[in-house]
N, CA, C and O atoms as a Tripos MOL2 file, in Angstrom:
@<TRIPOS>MOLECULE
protein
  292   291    73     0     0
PROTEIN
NO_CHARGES

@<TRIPOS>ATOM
      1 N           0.8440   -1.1560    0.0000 N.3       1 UNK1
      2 CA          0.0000    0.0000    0.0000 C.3       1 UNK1
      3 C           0.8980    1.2310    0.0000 C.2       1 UNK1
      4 O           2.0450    1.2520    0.4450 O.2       1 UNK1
      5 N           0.3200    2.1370   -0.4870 N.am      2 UNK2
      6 CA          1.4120    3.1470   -0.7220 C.3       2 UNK2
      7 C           0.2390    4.5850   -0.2050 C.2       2 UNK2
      8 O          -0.9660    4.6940   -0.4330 O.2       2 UNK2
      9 N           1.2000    5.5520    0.5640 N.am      3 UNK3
     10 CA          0.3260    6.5740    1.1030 C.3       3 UNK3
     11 C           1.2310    7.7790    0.1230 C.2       3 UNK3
     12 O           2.2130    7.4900   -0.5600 O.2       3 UNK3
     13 N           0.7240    8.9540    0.2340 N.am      4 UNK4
     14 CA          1.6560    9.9960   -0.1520 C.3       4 UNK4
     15 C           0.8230   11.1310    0.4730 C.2       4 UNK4
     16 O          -0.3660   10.9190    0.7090 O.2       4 UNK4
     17 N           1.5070   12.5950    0.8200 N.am      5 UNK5
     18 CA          0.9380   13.4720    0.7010 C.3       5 UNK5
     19 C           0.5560   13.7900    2.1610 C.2       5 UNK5
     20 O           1.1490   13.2860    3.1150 O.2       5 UNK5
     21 N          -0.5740   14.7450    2.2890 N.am      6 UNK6
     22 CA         -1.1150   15.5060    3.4730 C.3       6 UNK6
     23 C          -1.3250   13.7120    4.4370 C.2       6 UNK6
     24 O          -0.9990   13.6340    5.6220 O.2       6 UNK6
     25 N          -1.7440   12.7910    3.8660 N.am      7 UNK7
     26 CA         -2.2050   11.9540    4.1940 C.3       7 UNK7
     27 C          -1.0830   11.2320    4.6260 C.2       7 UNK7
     28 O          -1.2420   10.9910    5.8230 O.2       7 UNK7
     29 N           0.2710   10.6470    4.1020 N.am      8 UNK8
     30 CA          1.1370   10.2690    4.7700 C.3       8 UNK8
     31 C           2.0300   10.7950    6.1700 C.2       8 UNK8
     32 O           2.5940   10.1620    7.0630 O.2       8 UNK8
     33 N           1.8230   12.6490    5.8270 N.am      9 UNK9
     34 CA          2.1140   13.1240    7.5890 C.3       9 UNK9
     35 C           1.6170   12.8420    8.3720 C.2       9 UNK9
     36 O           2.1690   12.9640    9.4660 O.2       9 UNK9
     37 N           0.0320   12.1930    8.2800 N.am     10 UNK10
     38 CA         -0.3980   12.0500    9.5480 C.3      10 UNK10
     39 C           0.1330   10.7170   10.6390 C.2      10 UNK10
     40 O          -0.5380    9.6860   10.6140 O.2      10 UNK10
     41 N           1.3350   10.8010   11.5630 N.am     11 UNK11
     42 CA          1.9920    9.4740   12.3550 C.3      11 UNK11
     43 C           0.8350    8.8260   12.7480 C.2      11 UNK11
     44 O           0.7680    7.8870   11.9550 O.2      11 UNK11
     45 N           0.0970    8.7710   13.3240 N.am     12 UNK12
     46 CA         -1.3380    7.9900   13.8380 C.3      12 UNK12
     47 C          -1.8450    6.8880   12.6540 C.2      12 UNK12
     48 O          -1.9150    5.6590   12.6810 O.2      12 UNK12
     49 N          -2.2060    8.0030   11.4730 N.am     13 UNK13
     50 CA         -2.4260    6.9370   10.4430 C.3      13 UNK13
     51 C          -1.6170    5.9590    9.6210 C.2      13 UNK13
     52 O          -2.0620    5.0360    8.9390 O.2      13 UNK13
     53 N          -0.2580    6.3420    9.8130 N.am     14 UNK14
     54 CA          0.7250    5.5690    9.6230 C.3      14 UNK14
     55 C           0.5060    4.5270   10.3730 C.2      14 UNK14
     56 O           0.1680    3.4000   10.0110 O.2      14 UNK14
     57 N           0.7240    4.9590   11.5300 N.am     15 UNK15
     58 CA          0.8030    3.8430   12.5500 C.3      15 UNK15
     59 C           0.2140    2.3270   12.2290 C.2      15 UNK15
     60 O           0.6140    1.1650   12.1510 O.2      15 UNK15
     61 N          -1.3530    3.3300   12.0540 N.am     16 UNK16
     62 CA         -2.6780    2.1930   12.1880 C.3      16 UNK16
     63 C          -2.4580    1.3470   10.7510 C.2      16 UNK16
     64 O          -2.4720    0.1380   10.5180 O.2      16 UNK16
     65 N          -2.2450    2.5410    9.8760 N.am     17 UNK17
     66 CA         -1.9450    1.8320    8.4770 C.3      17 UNK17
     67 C          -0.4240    0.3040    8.3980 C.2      17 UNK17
     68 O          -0.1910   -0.7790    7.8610 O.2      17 UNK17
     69 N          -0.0410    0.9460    9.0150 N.am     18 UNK18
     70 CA          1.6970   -0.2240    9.4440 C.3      18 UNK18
     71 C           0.6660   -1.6470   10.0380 C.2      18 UNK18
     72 O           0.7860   -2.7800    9.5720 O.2      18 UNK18
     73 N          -0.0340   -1.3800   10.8200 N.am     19 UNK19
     74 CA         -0.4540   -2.5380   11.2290 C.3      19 UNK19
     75 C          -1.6990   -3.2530   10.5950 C.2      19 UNK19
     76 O          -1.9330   -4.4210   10.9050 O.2      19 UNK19
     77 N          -2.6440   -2.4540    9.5540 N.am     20 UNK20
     78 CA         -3.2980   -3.1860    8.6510 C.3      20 UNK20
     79 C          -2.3990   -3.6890    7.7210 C.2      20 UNK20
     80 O          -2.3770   -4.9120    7.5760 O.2      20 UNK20
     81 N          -1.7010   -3.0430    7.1060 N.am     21 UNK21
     82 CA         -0.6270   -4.1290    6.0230 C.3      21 UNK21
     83 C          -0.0810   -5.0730    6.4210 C.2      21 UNK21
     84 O           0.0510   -6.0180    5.6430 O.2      21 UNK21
     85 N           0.5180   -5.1860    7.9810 N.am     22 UNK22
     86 CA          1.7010   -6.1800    8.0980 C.3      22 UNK22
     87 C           0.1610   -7.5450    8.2840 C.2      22 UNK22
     88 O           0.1240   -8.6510    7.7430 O.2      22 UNK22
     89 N          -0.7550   -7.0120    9.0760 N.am     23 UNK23
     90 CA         -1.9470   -8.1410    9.3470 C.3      23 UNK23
     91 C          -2.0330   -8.8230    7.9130 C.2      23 UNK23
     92 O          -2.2930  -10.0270    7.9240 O.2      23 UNK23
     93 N          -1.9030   -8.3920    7.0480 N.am     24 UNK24
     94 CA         -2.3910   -9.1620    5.5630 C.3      24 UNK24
     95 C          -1.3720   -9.2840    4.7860 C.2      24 UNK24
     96 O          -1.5850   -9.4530    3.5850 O.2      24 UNK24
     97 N           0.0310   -9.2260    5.3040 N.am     25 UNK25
     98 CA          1.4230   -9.5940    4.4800 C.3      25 UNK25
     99 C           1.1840   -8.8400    3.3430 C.2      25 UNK25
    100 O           1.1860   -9.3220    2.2110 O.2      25 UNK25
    101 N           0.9030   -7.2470    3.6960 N.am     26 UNK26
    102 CA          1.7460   -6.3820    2.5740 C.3      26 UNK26
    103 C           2.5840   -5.6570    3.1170 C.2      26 UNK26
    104 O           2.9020   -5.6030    4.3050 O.2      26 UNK26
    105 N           3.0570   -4.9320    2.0150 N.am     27 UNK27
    106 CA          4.3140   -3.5730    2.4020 C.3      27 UNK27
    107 C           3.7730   -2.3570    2.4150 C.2      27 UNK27
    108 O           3.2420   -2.0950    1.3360 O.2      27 UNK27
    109 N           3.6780   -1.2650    3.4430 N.am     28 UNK28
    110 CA          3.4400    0.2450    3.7310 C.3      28 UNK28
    111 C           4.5840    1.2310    2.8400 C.2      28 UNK28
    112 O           5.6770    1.3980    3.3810 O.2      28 UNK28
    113 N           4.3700    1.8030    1.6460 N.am     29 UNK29
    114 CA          5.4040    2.4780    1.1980 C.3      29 UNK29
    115 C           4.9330    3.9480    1.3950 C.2      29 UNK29
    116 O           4.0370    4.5560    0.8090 O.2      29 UNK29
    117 N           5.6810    4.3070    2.2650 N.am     30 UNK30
    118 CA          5.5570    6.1330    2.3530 C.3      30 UNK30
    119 C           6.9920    7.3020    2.4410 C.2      30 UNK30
    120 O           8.2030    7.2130    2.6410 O.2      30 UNK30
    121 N           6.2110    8.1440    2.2210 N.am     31 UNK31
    122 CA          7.9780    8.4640    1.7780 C.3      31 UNK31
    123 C           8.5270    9.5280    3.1720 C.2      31 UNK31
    124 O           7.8450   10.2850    3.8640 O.2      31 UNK31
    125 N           9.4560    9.3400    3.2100 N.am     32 UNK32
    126 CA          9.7650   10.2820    4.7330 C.3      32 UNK32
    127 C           8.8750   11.6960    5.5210 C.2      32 UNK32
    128 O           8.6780   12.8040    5.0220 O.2      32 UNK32
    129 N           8.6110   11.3840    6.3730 N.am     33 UNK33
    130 CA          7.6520   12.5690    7.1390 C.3      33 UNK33
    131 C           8.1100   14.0530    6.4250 C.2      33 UNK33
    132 O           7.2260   14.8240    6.0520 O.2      33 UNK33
    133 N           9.5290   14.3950    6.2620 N.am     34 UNK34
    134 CA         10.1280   15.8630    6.1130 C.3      34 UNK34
    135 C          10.0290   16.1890    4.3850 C.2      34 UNK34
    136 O          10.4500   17.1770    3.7830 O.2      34 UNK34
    137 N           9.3210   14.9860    3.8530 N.am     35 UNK35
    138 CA          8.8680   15.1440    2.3750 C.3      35 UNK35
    139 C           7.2300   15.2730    2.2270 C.2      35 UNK35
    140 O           6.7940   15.4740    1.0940 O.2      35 UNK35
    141 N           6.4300   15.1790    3.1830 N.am     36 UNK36
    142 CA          4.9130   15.1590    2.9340 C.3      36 UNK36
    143 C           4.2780   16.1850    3.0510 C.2      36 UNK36
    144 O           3.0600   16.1750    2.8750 O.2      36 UNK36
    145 N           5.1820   17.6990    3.4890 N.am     37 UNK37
    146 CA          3.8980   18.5160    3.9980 C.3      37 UNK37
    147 C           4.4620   19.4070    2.7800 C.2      37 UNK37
    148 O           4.0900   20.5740    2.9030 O.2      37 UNK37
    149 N           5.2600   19.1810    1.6340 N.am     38 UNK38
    150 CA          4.8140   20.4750    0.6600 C.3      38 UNK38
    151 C           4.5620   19.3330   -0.8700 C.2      38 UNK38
    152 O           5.1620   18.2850   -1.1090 O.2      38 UNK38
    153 N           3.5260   19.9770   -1.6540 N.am     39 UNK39
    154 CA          3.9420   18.9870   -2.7290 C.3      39 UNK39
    155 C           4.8470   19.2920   -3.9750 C.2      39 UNK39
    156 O           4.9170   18.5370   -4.9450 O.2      39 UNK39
    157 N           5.5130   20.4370   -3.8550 N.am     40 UNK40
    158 CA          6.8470   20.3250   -4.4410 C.3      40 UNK40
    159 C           7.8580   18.9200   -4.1960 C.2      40 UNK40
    160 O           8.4200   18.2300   -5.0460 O.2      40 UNK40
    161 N           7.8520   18.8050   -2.8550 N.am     41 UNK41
    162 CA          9.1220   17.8050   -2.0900 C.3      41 UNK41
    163 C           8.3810   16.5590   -2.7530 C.2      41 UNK41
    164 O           8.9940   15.6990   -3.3850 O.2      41 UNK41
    165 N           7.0090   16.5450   -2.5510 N.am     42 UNK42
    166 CA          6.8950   15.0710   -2.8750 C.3      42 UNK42
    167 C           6.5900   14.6360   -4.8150 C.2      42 UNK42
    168 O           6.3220   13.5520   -5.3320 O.2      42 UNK42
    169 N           6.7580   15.8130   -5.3460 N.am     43 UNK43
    170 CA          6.9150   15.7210   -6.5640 C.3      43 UNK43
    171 C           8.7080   15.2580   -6.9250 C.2      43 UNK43
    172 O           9.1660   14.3310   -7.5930 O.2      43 UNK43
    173 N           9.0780   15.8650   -6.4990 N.am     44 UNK44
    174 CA         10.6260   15.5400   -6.3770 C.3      44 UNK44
    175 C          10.8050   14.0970   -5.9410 C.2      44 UNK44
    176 O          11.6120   13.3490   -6.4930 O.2      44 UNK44
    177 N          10.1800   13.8060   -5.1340 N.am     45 UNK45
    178 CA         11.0700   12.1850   -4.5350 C.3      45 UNK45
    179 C           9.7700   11.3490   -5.7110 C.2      45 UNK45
    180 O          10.1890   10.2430   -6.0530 O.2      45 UNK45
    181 N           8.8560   11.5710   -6.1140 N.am     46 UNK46
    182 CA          8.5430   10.7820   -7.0940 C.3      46 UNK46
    183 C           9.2650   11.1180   -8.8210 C.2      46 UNK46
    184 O           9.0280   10.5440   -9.8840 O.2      46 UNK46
    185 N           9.8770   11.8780   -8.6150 N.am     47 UNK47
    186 CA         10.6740   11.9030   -9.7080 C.3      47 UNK47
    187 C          11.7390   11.1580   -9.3500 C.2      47 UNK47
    188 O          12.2810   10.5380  -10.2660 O.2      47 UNK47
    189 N          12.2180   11.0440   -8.1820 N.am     48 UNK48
    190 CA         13.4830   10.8900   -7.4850 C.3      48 UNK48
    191 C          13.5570    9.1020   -8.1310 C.2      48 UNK48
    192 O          14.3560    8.4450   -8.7990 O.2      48 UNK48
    193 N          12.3750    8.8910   -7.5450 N.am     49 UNK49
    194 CA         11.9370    7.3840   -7.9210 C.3      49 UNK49
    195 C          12.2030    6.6120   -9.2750 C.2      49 UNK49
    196 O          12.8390    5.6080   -9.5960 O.2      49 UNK49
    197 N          11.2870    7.7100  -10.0280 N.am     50 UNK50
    198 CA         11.3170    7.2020  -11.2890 C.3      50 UNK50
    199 C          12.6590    7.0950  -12.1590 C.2      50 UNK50
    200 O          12.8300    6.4330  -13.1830 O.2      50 UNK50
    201 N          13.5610    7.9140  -11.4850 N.am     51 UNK51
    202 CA         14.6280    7.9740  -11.9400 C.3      51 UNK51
    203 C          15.6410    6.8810  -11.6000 C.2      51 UNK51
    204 O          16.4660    6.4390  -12.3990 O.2      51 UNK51
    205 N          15.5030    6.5210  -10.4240 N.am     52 UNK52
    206 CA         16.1150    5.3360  -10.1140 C.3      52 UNK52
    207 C          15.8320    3.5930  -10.4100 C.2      52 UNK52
    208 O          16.4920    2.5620  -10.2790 O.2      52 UNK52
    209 N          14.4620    3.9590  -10.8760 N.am     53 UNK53
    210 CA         14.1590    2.8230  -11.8330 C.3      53 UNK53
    211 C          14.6690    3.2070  -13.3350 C.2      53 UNK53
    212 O          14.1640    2.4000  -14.1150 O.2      53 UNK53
    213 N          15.3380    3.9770  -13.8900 N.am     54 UNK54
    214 CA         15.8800    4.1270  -14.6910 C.3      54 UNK54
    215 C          14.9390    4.9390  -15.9670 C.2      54 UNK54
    216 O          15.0250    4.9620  -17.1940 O.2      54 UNK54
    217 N          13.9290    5.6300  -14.8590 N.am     55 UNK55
    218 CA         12.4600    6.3390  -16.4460 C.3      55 UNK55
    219 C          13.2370    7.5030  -16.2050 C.2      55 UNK55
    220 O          13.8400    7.8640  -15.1950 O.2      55 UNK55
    221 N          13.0640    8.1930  -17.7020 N.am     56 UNK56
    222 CA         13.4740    9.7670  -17.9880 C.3      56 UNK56
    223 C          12.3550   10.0630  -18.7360 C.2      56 UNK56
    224 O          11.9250    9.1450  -19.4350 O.2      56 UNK56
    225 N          11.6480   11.3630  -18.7650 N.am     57 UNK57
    226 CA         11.2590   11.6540  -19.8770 C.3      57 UNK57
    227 C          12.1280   13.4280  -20.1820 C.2      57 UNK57
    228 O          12.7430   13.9850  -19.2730 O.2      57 UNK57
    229 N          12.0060   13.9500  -21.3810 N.am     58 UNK58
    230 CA         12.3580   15.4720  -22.0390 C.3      58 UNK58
    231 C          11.5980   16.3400  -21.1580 C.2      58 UNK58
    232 O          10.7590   15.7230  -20.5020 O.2      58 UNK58
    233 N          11.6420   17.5030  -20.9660 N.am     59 UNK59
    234 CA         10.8450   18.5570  -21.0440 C.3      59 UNK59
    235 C           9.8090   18.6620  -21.6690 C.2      59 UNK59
    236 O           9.5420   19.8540  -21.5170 O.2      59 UNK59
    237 N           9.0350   18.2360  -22.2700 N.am     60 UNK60
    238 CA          8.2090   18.7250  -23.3940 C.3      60 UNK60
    239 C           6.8450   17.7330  -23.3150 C.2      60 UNK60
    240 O           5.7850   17.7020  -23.9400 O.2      60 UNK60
    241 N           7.3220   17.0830  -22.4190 N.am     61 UNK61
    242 CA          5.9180   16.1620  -21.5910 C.3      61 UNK61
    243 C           4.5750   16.9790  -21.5330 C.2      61 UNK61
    244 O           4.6900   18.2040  -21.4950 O.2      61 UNK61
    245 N           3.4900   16.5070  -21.5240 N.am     62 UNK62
    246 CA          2.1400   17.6830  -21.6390 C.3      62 UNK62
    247 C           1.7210   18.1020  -20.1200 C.2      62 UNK62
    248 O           1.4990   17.2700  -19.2400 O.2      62 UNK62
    249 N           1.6510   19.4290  -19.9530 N.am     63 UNK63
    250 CA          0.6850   19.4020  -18.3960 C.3      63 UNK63
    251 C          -0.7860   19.1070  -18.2230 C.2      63 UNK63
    252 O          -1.5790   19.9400  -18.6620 O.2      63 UNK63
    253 N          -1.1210   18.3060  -17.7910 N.am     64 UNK64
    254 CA         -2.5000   17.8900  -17.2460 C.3      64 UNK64
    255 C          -3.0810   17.8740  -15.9190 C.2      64 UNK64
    256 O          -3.0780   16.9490  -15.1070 O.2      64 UNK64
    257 N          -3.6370   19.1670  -15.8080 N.am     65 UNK65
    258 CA         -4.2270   18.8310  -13.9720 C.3      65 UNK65
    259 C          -5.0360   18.0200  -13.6650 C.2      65 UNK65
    260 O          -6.0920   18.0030  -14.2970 O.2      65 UNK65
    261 N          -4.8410   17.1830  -12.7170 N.am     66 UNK66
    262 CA         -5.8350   16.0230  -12.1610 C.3      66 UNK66
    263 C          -5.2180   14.8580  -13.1740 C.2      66 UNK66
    264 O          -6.1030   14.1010  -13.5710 O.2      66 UNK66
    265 N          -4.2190   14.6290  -13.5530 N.am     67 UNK67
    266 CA         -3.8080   13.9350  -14.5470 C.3      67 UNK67
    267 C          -4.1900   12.4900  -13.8440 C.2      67 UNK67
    268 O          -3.5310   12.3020  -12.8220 O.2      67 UNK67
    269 N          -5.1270   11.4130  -14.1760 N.am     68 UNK68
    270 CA         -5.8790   10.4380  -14.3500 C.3      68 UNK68
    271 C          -4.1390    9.2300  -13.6700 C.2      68 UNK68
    272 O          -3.1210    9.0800  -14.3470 O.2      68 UNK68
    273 N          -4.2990    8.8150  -12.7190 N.am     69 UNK69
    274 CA         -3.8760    7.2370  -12.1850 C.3      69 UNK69
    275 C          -3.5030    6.2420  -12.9580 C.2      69 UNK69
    276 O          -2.5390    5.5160  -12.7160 O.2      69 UNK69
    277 N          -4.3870    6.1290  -14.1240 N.am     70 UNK70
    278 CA         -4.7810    5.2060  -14.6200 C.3      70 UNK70
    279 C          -3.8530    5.2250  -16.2520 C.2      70 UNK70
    280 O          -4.3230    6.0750  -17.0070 O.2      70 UNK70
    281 N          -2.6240    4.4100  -16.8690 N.am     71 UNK71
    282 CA         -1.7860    5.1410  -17.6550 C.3      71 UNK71
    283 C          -2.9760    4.7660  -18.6850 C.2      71 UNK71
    284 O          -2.7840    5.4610  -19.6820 O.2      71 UNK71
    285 N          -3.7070    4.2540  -18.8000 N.am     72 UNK72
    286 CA         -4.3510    3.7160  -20.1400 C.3      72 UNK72
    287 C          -5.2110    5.2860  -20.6320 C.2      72 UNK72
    288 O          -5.4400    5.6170  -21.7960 O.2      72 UNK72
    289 N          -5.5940    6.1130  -19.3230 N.am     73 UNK73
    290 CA         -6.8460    6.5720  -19.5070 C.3      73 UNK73
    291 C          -6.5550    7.5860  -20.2950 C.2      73 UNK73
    292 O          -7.4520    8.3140  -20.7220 O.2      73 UNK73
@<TRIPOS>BOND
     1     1     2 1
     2     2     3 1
     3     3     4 2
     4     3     5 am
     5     5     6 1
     6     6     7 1
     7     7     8 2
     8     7     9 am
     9     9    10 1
    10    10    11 1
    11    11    12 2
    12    11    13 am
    13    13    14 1
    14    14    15 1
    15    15    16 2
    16    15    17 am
    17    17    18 1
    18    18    19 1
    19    19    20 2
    20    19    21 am
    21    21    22 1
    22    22    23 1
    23    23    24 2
    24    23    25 am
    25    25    26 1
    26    26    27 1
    27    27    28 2
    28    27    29 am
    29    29    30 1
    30    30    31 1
    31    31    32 2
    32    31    33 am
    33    33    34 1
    34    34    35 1
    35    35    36 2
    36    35    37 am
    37    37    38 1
    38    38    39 1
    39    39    40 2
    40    39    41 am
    41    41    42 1
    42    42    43 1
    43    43    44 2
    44    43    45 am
    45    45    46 1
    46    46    47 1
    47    47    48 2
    48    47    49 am
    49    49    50 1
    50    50    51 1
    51    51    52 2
    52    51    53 am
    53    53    54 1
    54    54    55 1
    55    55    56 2
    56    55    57 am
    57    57    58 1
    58    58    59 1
    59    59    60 2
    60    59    61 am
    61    61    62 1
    62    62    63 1
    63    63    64 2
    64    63    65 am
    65    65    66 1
    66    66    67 1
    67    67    68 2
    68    67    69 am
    69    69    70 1
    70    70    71 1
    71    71    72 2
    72    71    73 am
    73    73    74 1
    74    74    75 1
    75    75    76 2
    76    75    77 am
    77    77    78 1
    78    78    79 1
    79    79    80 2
    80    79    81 am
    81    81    82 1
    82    82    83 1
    83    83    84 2
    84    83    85 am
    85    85    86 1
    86    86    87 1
    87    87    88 2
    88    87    89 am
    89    89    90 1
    90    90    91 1
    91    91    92 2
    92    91    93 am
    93    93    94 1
    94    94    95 1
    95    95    96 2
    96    95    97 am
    97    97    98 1
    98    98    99 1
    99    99   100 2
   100    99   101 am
   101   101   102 1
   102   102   103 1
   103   103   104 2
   104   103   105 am
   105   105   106 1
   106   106   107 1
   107   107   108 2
   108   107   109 am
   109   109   110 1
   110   110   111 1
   111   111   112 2
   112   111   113 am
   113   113   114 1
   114   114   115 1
   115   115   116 2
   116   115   117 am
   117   117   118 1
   118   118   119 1
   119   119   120 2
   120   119   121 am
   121   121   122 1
   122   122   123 1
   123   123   124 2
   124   123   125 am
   125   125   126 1
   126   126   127 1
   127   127   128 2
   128   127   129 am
   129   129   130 1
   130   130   131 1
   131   131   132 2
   132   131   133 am
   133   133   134 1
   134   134   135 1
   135   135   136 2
   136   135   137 am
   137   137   138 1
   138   138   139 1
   139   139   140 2
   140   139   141 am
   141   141   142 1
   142   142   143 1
   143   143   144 2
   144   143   145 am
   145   145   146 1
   146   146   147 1
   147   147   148 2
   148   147   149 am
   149   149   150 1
   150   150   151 1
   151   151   152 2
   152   151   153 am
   153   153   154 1
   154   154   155 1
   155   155   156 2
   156   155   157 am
   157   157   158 1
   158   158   159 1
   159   159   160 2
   160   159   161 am
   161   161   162 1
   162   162   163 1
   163   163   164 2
   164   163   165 am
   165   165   166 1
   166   166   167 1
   167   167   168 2
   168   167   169 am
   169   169   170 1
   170   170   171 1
   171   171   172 2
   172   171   173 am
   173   173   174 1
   174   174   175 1
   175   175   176 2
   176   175   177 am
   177   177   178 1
   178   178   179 1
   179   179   180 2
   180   179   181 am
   181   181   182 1
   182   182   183 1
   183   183   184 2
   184   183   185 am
   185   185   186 1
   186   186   187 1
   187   187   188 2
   188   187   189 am
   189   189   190 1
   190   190   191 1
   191   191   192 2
   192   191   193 am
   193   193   194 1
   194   194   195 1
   195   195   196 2
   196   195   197 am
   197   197   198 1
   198   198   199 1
   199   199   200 2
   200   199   201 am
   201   201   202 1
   202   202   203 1
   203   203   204 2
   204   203   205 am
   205   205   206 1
   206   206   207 1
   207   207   208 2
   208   207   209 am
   209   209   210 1
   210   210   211 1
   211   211   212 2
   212   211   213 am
   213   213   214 1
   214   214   215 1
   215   215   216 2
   216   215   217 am
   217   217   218 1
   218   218   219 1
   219   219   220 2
   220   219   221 am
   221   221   222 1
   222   222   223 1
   223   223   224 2
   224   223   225 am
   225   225   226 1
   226   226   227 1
   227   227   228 2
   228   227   229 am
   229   229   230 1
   230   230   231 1
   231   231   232 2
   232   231   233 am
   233   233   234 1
   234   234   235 1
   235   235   236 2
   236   235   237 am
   237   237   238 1
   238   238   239 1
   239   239   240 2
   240   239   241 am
   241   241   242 1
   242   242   243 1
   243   243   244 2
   244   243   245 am
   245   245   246 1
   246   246   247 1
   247   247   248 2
   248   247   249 am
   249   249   250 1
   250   250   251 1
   251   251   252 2
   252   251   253 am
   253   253   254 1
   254   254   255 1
   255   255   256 2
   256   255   257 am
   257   257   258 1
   258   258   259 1
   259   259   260 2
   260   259   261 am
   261   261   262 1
   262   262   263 1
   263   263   264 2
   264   263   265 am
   265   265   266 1
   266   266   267 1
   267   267   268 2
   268   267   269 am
   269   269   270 1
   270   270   271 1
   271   271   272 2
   272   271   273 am
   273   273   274 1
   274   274   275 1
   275   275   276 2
   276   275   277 am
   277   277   278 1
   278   278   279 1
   279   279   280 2
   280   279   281 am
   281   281   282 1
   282   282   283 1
   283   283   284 2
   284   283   285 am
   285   285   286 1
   286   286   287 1
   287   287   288 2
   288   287   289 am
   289   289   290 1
   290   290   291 1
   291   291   292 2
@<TRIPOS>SUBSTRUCTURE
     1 UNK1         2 RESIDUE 1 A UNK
     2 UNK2         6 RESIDUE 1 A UNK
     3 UNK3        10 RESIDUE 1 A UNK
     4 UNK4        14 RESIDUE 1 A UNK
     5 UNK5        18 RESIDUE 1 A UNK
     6 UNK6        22 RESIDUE 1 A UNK
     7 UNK7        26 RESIDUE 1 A UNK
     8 UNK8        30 RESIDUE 1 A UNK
     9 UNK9        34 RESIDUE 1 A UNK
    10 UNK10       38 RESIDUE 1 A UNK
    11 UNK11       42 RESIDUE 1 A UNK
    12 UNK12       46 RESIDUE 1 A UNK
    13 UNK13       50 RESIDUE 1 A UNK
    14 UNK14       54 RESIDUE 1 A UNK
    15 UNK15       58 RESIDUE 1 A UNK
    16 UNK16       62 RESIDUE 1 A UNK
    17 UNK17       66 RESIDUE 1 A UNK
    18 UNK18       70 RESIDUE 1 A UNK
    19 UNK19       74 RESIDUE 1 A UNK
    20 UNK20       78 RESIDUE 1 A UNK
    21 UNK21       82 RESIDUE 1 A UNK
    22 UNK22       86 RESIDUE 1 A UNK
    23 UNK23       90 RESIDUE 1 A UNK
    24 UNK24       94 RESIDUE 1 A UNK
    25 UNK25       98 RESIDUE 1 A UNK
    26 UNK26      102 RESIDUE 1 A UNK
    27 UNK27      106 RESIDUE 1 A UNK
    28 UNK28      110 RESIDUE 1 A UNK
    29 UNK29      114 RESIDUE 1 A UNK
    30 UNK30      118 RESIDUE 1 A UNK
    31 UNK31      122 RESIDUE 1 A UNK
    32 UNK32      126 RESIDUE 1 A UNK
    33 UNK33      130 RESIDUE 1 A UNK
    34 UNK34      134 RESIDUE 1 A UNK
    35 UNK35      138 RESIDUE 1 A UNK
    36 UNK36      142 RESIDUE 1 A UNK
    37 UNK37      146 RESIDUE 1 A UNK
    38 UNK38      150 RESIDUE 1 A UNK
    39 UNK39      154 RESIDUE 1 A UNK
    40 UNK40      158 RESIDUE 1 A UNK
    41 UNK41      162 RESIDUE 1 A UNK
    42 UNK42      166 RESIDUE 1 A UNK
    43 UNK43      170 RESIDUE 1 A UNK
    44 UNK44      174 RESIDUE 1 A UNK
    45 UNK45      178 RESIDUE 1 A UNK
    46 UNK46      182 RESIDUE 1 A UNK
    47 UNK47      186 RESIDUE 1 A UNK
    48 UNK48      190 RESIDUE 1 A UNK
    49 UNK49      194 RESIDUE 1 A UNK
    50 UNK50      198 RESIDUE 1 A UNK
    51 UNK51      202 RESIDUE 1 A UNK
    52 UNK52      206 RESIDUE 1 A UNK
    53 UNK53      210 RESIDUE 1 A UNK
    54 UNK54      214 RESIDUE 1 A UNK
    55 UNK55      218 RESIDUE 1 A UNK
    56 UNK56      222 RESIDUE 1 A UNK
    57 UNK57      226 RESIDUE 1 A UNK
    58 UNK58      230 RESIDUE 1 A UNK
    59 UNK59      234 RESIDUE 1 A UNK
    60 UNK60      238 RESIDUE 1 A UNK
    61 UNK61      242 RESIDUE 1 A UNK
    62 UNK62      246 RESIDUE 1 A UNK
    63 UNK63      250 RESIDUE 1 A UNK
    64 UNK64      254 RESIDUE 1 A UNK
    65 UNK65      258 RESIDUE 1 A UNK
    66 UNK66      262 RESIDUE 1 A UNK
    67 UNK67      266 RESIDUE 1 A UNK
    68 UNK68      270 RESIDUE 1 A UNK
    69 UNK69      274 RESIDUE 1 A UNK
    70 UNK70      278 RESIDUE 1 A UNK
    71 UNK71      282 RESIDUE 1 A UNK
    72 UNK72      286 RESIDUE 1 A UNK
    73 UNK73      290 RESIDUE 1 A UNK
């Protein structure tokens, strides 16, 4: 399960969340507390990511607000 955002600062819900995943043998992926409260930072460590799986894209990528989850859509 993966949290990000306003929603991953909250420690409580971490918490509770740490212990619904481990109950059903998954993994909690969130990204460090001192990255969740702006979403610049957490645009960055998901770039950070993608980069270390080895994705690049150019500059010239399209902007889309609310850009859809879903890569098909």
């Amino acid at each position: 399960m993966v949290i990000a955002g306003g929603v991953a600062a909250n420690k409580a819900l971490r918490v509770r969340l740490q212990s619904v995943v481990a109950e059903r043998g998954l993994t909690l992926v969130a990204p460090p507390l001192k990255l969740c409260t702006d979403n610049g930072a957490m645009i960055a460590w998901a770039g950070l990511e993608r980069l270390r799986r080895g994705e690049s894209h150019g500059l010239d990528s399209p902007c889309r607000p609310r850009w859809p989850l879903d890569e098909a859509a």
